[in-house]
N, C-alpha and C positions, 0 to 999 in steps of 0.2 A: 490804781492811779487816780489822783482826782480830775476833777472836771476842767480846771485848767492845763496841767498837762496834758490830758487827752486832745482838748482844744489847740494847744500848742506842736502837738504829735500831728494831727491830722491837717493844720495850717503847712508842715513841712511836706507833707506826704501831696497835699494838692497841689502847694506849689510846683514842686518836683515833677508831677506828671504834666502840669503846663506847660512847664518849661520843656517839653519835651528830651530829644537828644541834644543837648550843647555840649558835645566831647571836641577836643580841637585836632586836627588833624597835628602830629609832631614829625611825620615820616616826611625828611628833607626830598626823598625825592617823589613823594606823592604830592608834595606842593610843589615844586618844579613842574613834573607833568600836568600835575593843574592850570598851573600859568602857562604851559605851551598850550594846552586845547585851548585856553580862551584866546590866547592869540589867535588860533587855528578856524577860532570860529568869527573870527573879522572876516574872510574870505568866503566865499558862495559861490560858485560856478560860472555866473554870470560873471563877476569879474574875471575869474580865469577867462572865462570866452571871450573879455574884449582885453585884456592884456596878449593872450595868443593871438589874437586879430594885428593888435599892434603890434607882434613879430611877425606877423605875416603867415599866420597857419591857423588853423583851424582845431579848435577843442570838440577833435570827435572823439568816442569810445578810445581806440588805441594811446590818444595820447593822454585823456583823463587817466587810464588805468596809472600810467608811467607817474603821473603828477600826483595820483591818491599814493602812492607805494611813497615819494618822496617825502609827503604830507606823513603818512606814516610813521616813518621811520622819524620823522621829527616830534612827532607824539613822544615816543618812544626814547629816547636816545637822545633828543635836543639838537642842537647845530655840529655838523661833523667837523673836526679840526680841518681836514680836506675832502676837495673836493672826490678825490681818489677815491675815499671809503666811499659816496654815495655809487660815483660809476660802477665800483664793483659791486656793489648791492644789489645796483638796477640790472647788470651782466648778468649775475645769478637770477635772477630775478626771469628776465624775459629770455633766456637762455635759450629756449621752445621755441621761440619765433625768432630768433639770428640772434641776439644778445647785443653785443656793439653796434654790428652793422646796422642792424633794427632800429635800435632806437636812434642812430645819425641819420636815418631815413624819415624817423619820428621829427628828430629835431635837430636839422641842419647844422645850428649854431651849439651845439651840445646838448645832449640828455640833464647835464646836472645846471649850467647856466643856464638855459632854457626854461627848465623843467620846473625849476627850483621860483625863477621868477614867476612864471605863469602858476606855479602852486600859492602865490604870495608868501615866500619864505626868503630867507636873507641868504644869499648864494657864500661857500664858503670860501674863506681868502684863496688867494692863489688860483682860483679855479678858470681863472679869461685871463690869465697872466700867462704871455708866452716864454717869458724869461724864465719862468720857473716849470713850465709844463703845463698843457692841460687838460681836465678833466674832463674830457667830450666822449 
């Protein structure tokens, strides 16, 4: 090889390692769940504790867990078409400790309306509609 190719070869070989990893993420739903954690991480606890202040309860241990599980499954799976699928989620879920009852003891005004707003997550349609049922 001569001395400019080589020169040429090893300008591409430094570049390359400067450049580190710049691969682009192409997995649609690995960027979806990207975009929901950054949402996810607008919210901090402290606002949970003064949005549950402003329903009138208290973000202790019992009810954080219920709000992380809801925060979860939005990680995971995004906004539920209803609010149905989270009740039943959270029912499997704290099943151990009463399931329904438990958490309408947790959260008066519903587990998923409740739960959903004090998690700072967008509560799913239908779910404070009594015309259509709700998901408490």
């Amino acid at each position: 090889m001569s001395n400019d190719t080589e020169n040429i070869s090893r300008g591409f070989e430094k570049a390359f390692e400067e450049a580190g990893d710049v691969s682009v993420d192409t997995d649609v739903d690995s960027q979806r769940r990207s975009r929901r954690q950054r949402e996810l991480d607008n919210w901090d606890i402290e606002t949970g504790r003064r949005i549950a202040a402003g329903e009138g309860l208290e973000l202790d241990d019992a009810r954080l867990q219920v709000v992380n599980s809801l925060r979860d499954y939005y990680l995971e799976h995004g906004l539920a078409e209803k609010g149905r699928e989270l009740g039943d989620m959270l029912d499997e879920r704290f099943s151990a400790e009463g399931g329904r009852k438990y958490l309408r003891e947790l959260f008066p005004k519903g587990p998923v309306a409740q739960g959903m707003k004090i998690a700072g997550l967008p509560v799913p349609g239908h779910t404070e509609d009594d015309g259509f049922g709700t998901a408490r």
